[in-house]
N, C-alpha and C positions, 0 to 999 in steps of 0.2 A: 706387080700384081694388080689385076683390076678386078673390081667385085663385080657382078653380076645379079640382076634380079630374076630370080624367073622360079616360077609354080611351077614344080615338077609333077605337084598331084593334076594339073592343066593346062598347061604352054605347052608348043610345043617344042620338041627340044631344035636348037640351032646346029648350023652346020660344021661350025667351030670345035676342034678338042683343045683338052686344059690339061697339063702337068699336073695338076695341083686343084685339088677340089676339098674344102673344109666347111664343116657344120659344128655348129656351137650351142650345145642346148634348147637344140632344133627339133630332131628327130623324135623326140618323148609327143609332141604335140600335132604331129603326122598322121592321121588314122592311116594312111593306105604306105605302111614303110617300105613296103617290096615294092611296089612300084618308084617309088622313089630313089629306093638303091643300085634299079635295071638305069635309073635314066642315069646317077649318078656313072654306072659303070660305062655309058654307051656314052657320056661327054667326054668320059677320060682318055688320053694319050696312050698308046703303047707302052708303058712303061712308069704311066702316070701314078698320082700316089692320093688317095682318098684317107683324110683324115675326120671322123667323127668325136666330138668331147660331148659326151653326156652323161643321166643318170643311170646307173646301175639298178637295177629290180629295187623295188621299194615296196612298201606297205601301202601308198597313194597319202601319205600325210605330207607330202612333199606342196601339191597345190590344194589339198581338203576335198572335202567334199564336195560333188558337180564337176568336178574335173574330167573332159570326157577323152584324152591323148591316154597316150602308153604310160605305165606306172612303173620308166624307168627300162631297162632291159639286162637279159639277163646275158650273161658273156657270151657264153656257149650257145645258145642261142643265134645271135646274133652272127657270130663267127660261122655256123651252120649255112646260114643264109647269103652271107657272103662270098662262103665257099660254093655254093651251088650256083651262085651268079660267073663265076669267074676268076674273082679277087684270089689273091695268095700273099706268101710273107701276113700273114693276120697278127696281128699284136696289140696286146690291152700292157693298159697300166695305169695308176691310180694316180690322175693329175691334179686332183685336188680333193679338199674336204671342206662341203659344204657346211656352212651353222645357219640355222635360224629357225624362228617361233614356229611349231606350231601348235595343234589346237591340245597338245599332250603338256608343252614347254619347249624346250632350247632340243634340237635334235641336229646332228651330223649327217647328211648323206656324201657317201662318195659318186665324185665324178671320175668316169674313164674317158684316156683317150686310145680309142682304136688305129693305127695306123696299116691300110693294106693296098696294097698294090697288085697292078694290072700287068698282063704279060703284055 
């Protein structure tokens, strides 16, 4: 595996495809996520497999207040959108549960990991 830097909201994309493309509590601080997920889709391989781990819809108590990214996403949603780019085999599942302070006290969010693939 070799990681990669590159602005999807900016750069532009290389002439390379990847098998394997993973975001990790990335996406929630994207403002422009459809364009991000076209470019996701158009580096991937035939056959290649886009993995995203993030938050699930939230209340925005996750970063407080001034927070100006997504507050989280919602599945269906999300999997809508994916579907309308190309992706298939869509799949959520609850990879973790977040803890920590906010401005309420001790609160849990779930993290989802989506896994879906390209024809």
């Amino acid at each position: 595996m070799t990681p990669l830097r590159l602005d999807l909201s900016m750069d532009s994309l290389p002439q390379e495809r990847y098998h394997l493309i993973y975001t990790l509590m990335t996406l929630h601080h994207i403002p422009d996520t459809e364009r991000v997920l076209r470019g996701f889709y158009t580096l991937l391989a035939n056959r290649g497999y886009l993995c995203i781990a993030d938050l699930d819809k939230e209340d925005g108590s996750f970063h407080g207040a001034g927070f100006e990214g997504h507050k989280g996403f919602d599945r269906d949603e999300l999997e809508n959108k994916l579907t309308r780019l190309g992706f298939h085999k869509i799949r959520f599942t609850t990879c973790y549960q977040m803890t920590k302070e906010v401005e309420t006290g001790i609160k849990t969010f779930p993290i989802f990991l989506m896994i879906a693939e390209k024809d």
